[in-house]
N, C-alpha and C positions, 0 to 999 in steps of 0.2 A: 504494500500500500504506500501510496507518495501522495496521490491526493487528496484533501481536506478539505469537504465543505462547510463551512464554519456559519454557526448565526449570530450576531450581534442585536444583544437586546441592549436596545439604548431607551432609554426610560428615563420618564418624571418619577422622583418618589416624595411620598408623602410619609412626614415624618410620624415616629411611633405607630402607625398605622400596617400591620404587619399584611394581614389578610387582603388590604383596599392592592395592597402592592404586589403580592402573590396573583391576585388577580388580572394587574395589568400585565406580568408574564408571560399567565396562559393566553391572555386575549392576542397580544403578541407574535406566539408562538403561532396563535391558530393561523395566521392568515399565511404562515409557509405553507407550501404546497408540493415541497419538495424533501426526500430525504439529507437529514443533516448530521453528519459526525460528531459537531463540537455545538454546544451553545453557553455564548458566554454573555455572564449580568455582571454590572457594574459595581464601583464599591458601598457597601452598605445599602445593598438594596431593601433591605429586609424592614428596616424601621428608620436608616437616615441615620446619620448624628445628632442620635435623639440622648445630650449628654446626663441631664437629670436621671434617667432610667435606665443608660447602660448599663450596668450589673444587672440589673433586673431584666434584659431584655437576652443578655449575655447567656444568663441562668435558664434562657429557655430554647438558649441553640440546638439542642435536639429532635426540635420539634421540626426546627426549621431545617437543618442535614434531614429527618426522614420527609418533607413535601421533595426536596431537592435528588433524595434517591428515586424519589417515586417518577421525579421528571428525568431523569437518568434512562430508567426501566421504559417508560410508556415511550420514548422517541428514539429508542437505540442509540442514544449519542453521549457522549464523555460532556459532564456537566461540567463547567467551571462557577462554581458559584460567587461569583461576584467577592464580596466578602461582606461577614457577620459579623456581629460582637459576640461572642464567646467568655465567659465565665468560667473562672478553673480555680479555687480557692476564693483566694480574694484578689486573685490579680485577673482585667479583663484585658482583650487581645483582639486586634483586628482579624480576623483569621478568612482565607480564600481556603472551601473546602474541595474536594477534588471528586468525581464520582465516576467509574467505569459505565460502558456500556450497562451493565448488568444490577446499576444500582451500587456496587459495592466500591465505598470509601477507598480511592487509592492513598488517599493523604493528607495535609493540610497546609498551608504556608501563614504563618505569622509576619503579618507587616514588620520589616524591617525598622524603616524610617520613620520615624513620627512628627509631624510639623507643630514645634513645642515654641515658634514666635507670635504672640498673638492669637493663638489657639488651645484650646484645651486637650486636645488629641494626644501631645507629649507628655499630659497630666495624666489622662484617665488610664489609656490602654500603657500596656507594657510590649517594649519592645519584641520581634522576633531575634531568633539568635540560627535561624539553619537557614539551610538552600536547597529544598529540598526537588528532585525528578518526577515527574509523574510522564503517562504512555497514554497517546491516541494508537490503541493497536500495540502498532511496532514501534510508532514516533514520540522520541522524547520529547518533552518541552516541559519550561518551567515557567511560573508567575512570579509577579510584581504587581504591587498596589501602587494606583498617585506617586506620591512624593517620591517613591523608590525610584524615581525615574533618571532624579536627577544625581541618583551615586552609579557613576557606571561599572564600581567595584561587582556590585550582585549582578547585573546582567551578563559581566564578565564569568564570575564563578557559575552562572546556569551554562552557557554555550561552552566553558572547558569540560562540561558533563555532559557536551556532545547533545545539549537540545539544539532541535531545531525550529521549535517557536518559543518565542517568549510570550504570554500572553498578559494583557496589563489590565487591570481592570482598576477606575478611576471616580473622582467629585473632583475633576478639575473647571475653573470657574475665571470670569474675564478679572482682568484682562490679560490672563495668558496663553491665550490663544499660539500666538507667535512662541512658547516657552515650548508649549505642548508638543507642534508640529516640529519644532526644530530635537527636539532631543530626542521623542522617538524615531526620527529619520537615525540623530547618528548613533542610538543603540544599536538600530541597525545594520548600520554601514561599520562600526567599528568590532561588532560581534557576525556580521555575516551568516545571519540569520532574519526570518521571520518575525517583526512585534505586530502583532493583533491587539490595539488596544481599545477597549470600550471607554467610553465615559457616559456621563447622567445627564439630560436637559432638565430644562425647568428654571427658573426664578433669576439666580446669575449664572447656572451653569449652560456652558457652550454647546457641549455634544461633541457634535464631531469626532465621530470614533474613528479608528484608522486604522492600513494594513499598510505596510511597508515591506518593501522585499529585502534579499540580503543586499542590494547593490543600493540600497537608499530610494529606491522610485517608489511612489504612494500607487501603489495599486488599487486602491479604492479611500475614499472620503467621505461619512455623513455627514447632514446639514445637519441645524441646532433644533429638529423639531422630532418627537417622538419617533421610535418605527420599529423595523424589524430589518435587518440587512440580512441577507445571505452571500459571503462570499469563497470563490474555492481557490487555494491554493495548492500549489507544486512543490514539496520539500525535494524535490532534485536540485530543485532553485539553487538549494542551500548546497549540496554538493557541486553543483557547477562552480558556485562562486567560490567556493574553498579550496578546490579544484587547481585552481589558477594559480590562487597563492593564498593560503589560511594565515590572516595575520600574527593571531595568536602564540601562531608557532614560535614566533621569533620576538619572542617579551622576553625581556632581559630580566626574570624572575628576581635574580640573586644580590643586582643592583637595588631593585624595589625594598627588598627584605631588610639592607642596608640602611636604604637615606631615605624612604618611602613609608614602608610598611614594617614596624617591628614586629615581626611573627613569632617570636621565641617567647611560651608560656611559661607561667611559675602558678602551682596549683599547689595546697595546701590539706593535709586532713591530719585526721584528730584520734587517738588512741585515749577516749576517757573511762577510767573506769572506777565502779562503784562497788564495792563487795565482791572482789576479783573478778567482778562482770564486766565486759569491754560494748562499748553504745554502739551501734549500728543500724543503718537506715536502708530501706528497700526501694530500689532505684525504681525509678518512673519513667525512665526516658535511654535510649542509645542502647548501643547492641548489647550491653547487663542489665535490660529493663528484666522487671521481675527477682535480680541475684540483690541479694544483702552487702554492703561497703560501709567502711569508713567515712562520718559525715565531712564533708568539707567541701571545693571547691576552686574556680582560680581568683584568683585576685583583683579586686578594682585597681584600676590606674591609679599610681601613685601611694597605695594602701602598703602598709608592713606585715610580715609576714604575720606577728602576733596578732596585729589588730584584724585581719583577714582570717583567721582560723576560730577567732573567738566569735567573729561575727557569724558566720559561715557554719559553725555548730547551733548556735541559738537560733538564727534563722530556719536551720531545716529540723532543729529538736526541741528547741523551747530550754533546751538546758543551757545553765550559765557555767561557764568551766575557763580555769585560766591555763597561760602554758607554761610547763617545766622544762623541757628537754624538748632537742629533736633526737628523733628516734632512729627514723629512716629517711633515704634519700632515691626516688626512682628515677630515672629518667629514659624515655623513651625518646626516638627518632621517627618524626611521622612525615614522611614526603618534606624534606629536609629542612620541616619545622622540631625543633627538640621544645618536648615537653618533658619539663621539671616538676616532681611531685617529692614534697618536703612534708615526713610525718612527725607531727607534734605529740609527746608526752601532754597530758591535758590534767588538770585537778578539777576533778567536779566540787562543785560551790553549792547550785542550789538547780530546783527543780524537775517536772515529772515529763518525761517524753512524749514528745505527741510530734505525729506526720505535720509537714506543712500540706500536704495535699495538693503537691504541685509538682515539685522532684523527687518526691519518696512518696510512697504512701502507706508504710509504716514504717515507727523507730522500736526497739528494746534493746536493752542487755544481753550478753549472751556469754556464759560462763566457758571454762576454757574446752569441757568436754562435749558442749554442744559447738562452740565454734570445729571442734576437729570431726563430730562426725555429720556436719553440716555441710551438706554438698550444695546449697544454693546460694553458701558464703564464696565472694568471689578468691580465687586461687593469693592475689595482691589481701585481701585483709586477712585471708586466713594464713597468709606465713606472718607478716608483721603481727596481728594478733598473739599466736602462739608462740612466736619467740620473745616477744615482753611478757606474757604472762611465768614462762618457765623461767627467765632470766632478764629481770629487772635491770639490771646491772649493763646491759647489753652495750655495747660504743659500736660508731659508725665505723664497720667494716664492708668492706667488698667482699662480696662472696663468689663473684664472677657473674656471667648469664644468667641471669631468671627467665624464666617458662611461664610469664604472666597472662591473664585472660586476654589482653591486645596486642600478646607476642613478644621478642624476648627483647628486655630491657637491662639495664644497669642496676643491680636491686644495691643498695649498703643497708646494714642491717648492724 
């Protein structure tokens, strides 16, 4: 498959008004007449930047992912839903959900970017932190919301994972009109791909949704008034023009890394324990979702290592714990980023463990005989675990290669 007939639902929406807007969808949709692969809604279709009520509107994304599988299933085409507010703890999220032919969730993308001058956007919702792939079929492509537009790092990190659309879904409003049209052309021309982007009419928004090929040409353009577009594109496009000469190829990574982009982590976690019990938290997220780890994390800009490990346990356990010792030191090499994981001896002080309900979703204790014949504790806490608990005493020694859960690293112990 190469080609993609794509829908573009450009829509007025009406704010908090979930149902009046679900309606203008289908009315939408109805007047295609032809089969369609992709249909893509704009951002926040569902209620608007209705900001008084987002949690509350967040809180019922559910409802709104199963009308959105249900329009997945009845049109055989890959939904891109626009994006929702989303609710997950206490933190809410711009979130574009993702749905196969078949109704079933490929994914979800968290607004990056958030416009925090003059806007409450940068307040309410919480950033994304992934980049994530999603498949028409065989074809990758990844999204972006609005603002995302204007960092060309994320469209960058989608097409080096080899999509070939980027799909944008938008509430861009006058007068940037001229901002709009110029930076999806050079997403496209500088990633040599597909951007499909939608936007919203009504009140001060524009419209004008747009398709751009990989060499920059506007293959299609809507005017500023409601509708439904249908149009079909060629992902050969994408390999002709790559074909020629894939810009990408030739990014001087190493320089960026240098004087650009500092890529080298420093993550911190925490060996606290209470009645020779050692705390541990059940991951929510990345390839050990579901395995038991050590609470901690990387570090905010600028942060020390202490003040980062203290915060970093009470954020994901409620426990207040200071630090004595480093323990351990890991460091891994990931696609020639080196990530540093620095373990802290910790004193518990005060308090009862409880999930944040975001990156873990549950904490307890675990004594040294449950940690060893606990197969869902990952491979990295159960050696550090066990060898503080049998020798307290322990100094940072090299032990050579460890054989950790994301492969083999520098373990000091």
């Amino acid at each position: 498959m190469s080609e993609v007939n794509i829908a573009l639902v450009q829509m007025n929406i009406a704010k908090s008004e979930y149902e009046k807007n679900q309606e203008t969808v289908n009315r939408l949709l109805s007047e295609i007449d032809e089969k369609v692969d992709v249909i893509v809604l704009p951002e926040m279709w569902s209620v608007d930047f209705d900001f008084k009520q987002i949690k509350e509107h967040g809180e019922k994304h559910s409802a709104v992912t199963k009308d959105l599988s249900i329009l997945a299933i009845e049109n055989s085409a890959v939904v891109i839903g626009g994006s929702i507010p989303e609710t997950i703890g206490n933190k809410v999220f711009n979130s574009t959900f993702i749905f196969d032919r078949q109704g079933k969730t490929q994914g979800k993308y968290w607004k990056m970017h958030l416009v925090s001058v003059n806007n409450l956007e940068g307040t309410i919702f919480e950033p994304g932190n992934c980049i994530p792939i999603f498949h028409i079929d065989n074809i990758p492509f990844g999204t972006a919301t609005c603002y995302d537009i204007r960092f060309p790092e994320l469209f960058r990190g989608i097409a080096l994972n080899d999509a070939k659309i980027i799909f944008v879904t938008a509430q861009f409003a006058n007068p940037l009109y001229n901002v709009w049209i110029t930076l999806l052309k050079a997403r496209a021309i500088e990633n040599q791909v597909f951007i499909v982007a939608v936007n919203r009419v009504g009140k001060i928004y524009f419209g004008h949704s747009l398709v751009v090929s990989p060499t920059g040409d506007v293959i299609f353009e809507a005017d500023d008034t409601e509708g439904i577009h249908v149009i079909k594109i060629d992902t050969t496009m994408v390999d002709k023009a790559q074909s020629k000469r894939r810009d990408s190829d030739i990014m001087n990574i190493d320089v960026y890394s240098k004087l650009v982009y500092k890529n080298n982590y420093i993550g911190v976690g925490a060996v606290v324990e209470r009645d020779s019990k050692i705390l541990m938290v059940k991951l929510n997220y990345g390839k050990q979702k579901g395995k038991w780890f050590l609470p901690g994390g990387y570090l905010d800009k600028g942060e020390m290592l202490e003040e980062g490990i203290e915060r970093e346990v009470f954020e994901e356990t409620t426990i207040k714990a200071t630090c004595n010792n480093i323990l351990a030191i890991r460091s891994i090499k990931n696609n020639d980023v080196i990530d540093c994981y620095i373990i802290f001896e910790m004193k518990y002080v005060e308090g009862t463990p409880q999930s944040d309900n975001f990156e873990n979703t549950d904490v307890r204790f675990f004594s040294l005989e449950e940690i060893k014949n606990n197969d869902s504790i990952t491979l990295l806490a159960k050696e550090i675990s066990i060898s503080y608990l049998l020798n307290k005493e322990n100094k940072l020694v090299s032990d050579g290669e460890f054989n950790s859960d994301q492969g083999n690293c520098k373990l000091y112990i």
